[in-house]
C-alpha positions in Angstrom: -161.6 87.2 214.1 -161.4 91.2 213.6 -157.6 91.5 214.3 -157.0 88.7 212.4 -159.2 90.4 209.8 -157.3 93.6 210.1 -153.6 91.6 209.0 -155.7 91.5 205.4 -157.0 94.5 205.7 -156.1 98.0 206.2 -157.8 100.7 208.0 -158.9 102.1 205.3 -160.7 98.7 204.6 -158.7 98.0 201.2 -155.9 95.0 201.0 -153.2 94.5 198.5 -152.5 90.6 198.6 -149.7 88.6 196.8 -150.7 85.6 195.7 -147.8 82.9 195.7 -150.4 79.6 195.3 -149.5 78.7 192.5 -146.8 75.8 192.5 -149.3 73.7 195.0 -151.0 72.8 190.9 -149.0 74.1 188.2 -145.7 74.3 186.9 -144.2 77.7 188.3 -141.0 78.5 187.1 -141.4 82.4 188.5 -141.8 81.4 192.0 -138.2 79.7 192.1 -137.4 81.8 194.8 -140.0 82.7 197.2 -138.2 84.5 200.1 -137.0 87.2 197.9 -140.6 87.7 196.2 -142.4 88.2 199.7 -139.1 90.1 200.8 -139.8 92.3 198.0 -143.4 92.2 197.5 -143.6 93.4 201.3 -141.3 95.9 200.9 -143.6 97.5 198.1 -146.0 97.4 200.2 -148.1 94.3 199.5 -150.6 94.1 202.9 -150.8 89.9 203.0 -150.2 86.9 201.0 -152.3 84.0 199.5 -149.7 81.3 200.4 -149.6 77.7 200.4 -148.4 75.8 203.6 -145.3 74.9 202.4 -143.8 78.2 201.9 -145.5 79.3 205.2 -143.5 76.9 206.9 -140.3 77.4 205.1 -140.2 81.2 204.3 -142.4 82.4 207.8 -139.9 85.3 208.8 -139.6 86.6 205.4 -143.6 87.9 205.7 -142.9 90.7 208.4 -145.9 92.5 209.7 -147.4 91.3 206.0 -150.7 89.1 207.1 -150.8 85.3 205.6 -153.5 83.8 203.7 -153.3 79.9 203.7 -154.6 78.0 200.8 -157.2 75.6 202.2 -158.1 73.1 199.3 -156.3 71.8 196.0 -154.9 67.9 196.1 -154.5 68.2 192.4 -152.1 68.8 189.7 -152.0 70.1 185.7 -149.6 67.1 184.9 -152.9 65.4 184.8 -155.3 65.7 182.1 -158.3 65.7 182.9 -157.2 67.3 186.5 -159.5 65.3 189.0 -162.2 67.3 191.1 -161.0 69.7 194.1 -160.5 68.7 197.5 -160.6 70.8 201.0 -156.8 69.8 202.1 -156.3 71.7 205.6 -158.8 72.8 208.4 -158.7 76.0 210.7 -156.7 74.3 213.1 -154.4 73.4 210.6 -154.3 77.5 209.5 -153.9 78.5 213.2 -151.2 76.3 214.1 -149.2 77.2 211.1 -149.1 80.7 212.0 -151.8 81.9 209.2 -154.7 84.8 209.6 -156.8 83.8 207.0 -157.7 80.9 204.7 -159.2 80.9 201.3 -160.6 78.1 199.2 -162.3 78.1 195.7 -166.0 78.2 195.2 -167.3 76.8 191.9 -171.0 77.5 190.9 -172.5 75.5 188.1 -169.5 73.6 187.6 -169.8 69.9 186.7 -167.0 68.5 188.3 -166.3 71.4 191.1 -169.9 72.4 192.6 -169.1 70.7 195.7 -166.3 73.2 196.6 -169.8 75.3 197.6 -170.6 72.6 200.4 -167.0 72.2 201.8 -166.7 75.9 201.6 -169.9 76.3 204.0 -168.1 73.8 206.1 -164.9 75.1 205.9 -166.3 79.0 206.8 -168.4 76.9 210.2 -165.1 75.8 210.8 -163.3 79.5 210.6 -165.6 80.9 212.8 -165.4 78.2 215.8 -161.5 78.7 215.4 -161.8 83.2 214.4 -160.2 83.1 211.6 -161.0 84.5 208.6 -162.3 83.2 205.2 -161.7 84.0 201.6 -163.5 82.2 198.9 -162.6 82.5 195.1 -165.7 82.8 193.4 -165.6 81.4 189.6 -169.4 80.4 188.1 -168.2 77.1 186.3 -164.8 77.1 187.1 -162.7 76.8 184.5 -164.8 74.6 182.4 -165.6 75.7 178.8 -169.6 77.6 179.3 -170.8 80.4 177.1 -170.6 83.8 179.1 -169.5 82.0 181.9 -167.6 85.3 183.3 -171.2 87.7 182.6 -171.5 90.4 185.2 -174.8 88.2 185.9 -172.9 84.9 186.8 -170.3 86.8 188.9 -172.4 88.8 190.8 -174.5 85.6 191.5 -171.4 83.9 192.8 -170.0 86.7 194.3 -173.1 86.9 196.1 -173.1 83.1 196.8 -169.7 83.1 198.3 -171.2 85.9 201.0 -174.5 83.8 201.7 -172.1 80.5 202.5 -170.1 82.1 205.5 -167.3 83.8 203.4 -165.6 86.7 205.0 -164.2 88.4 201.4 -164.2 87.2 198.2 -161.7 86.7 195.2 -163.2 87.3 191.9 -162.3 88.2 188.0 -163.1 92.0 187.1 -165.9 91.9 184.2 -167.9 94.2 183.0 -166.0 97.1 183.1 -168.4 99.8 185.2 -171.0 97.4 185.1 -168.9 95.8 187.9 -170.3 97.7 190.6 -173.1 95.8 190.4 -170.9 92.9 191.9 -169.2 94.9 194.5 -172.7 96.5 195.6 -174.5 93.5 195.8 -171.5 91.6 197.7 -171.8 92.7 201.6 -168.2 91.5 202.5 -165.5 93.3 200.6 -164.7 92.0 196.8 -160.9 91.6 195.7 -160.5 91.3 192.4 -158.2 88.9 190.7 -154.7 89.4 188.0 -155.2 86.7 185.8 -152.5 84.8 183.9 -152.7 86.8 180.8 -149.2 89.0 180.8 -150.3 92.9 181.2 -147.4 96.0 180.2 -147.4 97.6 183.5 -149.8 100.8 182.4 -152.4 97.5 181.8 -152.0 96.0 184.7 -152.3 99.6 186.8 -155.4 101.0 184.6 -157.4 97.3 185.8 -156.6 98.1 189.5 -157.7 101.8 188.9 -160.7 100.7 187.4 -161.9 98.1 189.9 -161.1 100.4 192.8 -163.9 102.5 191.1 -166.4 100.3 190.7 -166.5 99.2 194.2 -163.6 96.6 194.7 -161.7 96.5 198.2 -158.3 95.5 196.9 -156.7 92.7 194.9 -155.3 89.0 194.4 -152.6 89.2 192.6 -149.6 86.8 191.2 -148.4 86.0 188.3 -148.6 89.3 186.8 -146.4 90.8 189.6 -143.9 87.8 190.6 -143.2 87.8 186.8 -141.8 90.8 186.9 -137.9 91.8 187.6 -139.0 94.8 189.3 -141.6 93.4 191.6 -141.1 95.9 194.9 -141.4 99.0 191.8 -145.0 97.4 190.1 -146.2 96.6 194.5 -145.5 100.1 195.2 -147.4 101.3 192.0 -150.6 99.1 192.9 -150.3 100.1 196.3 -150.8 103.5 195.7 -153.5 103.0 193.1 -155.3 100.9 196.4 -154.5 103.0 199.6 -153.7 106.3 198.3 -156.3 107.1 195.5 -153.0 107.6 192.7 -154.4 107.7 189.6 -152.8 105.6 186.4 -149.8 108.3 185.4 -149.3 109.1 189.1 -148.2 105.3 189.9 -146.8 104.4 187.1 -143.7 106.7 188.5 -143.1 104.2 191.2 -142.3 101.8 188.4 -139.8 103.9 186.7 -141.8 103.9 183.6 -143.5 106.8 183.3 
C-alpha cells in the first residue's frame, strides 16, 4: 500500500494529478488525443493521473514514472437526461491487473439519487486494502443536485471528513471558503486534493486557487479540464507544480507559462 501510495504522492507528501476521466460520462472534445496530454502533462511535471481504464490500457507507456489513478465507478452518461444513479464499475483486482496504483470513486452525502456511492465506497476501500492499493474518494455533499449552500465550508468539511471515516486514503474535494478552508484540510486526517472545476480560469486564476489551497492546508490537486484545455499544457503543469512542490508564489510560476 505505501509504495503504491508514494506513485501519488511525493516525498514531500503533496501530489499534482491530471485528471483525464472525463470522456467515460461527457462529451470531451479536449481529450481527442490522450497520449500527447499525459506525454505532456508528465513532462510538466504532473506526479499521477485520474484515468479511466480505457486509456490505461491503450496509452500505458505514455505515463512514465507518472503513478495511475483508475476510475472505479460511473456506468452513466450526460446524453441522458435525467442521468441514472452511479454505479461501482471495477474492483481492486480489476485496478491491479490493469497496471493502476490507486483507484478513486465518488462519494455523495445527502444526495437523493447518489447516497449509496457512501456504502459502495466503504466496500470499495475493504476491498483496496485486502488487495494494498490505494483509495481516493471525491467528496461532493449532494452531488450535483440543485441544494441551497450545498458547497458551505460546513457540508464539505462534513464530507470531507466522511470520506476519511469510510476507509478513504485521500480525498478530492472543491476549494470553498477561501481561508476558512483549513477547517477542511485540518479536520481531514488523510491528505485533501482539491479539485479545477469546469469553469475556464486565465492562467493567473487558475495559479492564485492552487496558491491559496496549498495555504489553507491542501496536499495537492485534481485537475482537468482547466489544464487539458489549454495549448500549452506542459507550460500551465510546470507552473502548478511549482506552486505545489516548490513553495513558488503566483508571479514566480506564472513565468513557467510564459505569461508573466
Amino acid at each position: 500500500m505505501k509504495r503504491r501510495m508514494n506513485n501519488i504522492f511525493c516525498r514531500d507528501g503533496r501530489s499534482f494529478v491530471l485528471a483525464m476521466d472525463h470522456a467515460a460520462m461527457m462529451k470531451s472534445p479536449d481529450l481527442k488525443e490522450p497520449g500527447r496530454i499525459i506525454r505532456e502533462g508528465a513532462a510538466g511535471g504532473v506526479d499521477a493521473f485520474l484515468t479511466t481504464m480505457g486509456i490505461l490500457k491503450n496509452f500505458s507507456t505514455d505515463f512514465g514514472r507518472a503513478g495511475v489513478i483508475l476510475r472505479a465507478d460511473g456506468g452513466i452518461s450526460a446524453l441522458k437526461k435525467q442521468m441514472d444513479p452511479l454505479k461501482r464499475l471495477y474492483t481492486a483486482e480489476d485496478a491491479v491487473c490493469a497496471g493502476a496504483d490507486a483507484m478513486l470513486c465518488m462519494g455523495y452525502p445527502g444526495s437523493e439519487q447518489n447516497e449509496h456511492t457512501l456504502k459502495y465506497l466503504a466496500r470499495l476501500a475493504a476491498d483496496c486494502d485486502r488487495w494494498g492499493i490505494p483509495l481516493g474518494a471525491e467528496m461532493l455533499p449532494y452531488g450535483f443536485e440543485k441544494v441551497e449552500d450545498s458547497r458551505s465550508v460546513e457540508n464539505m468539511n462534513f464530507a470531507c471528513r466522511q470520506g476519511a471515516e469510510l476507509g478513504a486514503d485521500f480525498i478530492k474535494a472543491e476549494y470553498v471558503g477561501g481561508e476558512q478552508f483549513e477547517q477542511v484540510t485540518k479536520n481531514c486526517y488523510v491528505p485533501v486534493l482539491v479539485l479545477g472545476g469546469s469553469k475556464a480560469k486565465s492562467d493567473e486564476e487558475l495559479l492564485t486557487m492552487v496558491r491559496e489551497a496549498m495555504d489553507a492546508g491542501a496536499a495537492g490537486v485534481i485537475m482537468g479540464r482547466n489544464i487539458y484545455r489549454r495549448e500549452n499544457i506542459g507550460g500551465i503543469c510546470e507552473a502548478i507544480s511549482a506552486v505545489i512542490h516548490d513553495g513558488a508564489t503566483v508571479e514566480e510560476a506564472m513565468k513557467c507559462t510564459g505569461k508573466e
